[in-house]
C-alpha positions in Angstrom: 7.1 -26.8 2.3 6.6 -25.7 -1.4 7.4 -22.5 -3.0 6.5 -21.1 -6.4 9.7 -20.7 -8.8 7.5 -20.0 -11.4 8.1 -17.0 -13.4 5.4 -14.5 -13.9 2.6 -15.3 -16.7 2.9 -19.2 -15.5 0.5 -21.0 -13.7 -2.5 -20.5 -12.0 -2.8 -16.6 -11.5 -5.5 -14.6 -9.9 -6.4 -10.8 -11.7 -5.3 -8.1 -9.1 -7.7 -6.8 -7.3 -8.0 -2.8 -7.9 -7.5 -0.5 -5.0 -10.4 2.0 -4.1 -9.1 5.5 -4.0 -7.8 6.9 -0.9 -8.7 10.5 -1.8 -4.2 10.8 -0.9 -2.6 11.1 -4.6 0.6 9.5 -3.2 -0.9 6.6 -1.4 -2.9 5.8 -4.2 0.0 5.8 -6.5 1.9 3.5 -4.2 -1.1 1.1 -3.7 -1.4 0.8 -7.3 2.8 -0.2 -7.3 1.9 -3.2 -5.8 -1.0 -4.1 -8.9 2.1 -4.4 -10.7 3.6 -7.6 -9.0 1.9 -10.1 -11.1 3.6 -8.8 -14.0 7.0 -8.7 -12.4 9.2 -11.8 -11.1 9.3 -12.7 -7.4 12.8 -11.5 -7.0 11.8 -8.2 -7.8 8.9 -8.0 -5.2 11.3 -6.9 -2.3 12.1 -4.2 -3.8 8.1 -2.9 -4.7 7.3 -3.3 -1.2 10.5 -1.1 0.1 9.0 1.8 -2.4 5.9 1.1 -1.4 6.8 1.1 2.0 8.9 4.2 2.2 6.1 5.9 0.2 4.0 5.1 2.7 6.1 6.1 6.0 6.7 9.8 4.5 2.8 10.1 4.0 2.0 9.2 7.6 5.5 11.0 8.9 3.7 14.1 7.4 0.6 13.3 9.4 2.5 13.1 12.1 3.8 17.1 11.5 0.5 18.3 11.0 -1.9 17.4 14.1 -5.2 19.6 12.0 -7.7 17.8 11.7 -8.8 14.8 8.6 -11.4 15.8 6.8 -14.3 13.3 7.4 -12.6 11.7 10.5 -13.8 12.4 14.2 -11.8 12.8 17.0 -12.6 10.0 19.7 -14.7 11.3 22.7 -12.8 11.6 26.2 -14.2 9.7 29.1 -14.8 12.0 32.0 -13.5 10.6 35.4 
């Protein structure tokens, strides 16, 4: 098995592909954390995606605190039985 060592800048590399917009200011501000990897070297990946990560995690904890409803989502139907 093969891994890249190759520092950033080196080799073949892909553009990053551009997030769409949540319509969530922090989740879009984490996404666009990870655009930044191609510019950074591997060994500092870890440590995007634990920001990222955590970012994330306090969005979705507040979700969890506040049951109202998402604008634009709807609630799943109950079976009646």
């Amino acid at each position: 098995m093969e891994h890249n060592t190759e520092e950033p800048g080196q080799g073949d590399s892909q553009p990053a592909e551009q997030h769409q917009p949540t319509g969530e200011p922090r989740v879009d501000e984490a996404l666009q954390s990870l655009d930044e990897l191609g510019s950074l070297p591997v060994s500092a990946h870890p440590g995007v995606f634990e920001q990222v990560h955590a970012s994330l995690q306090e969005v979705l904890g507040e979700l969890d605190l506040d049951p109202g409803p998402v604008a634009g989502a709807q609630r799943p139907q109950r079976l009646s039985g």
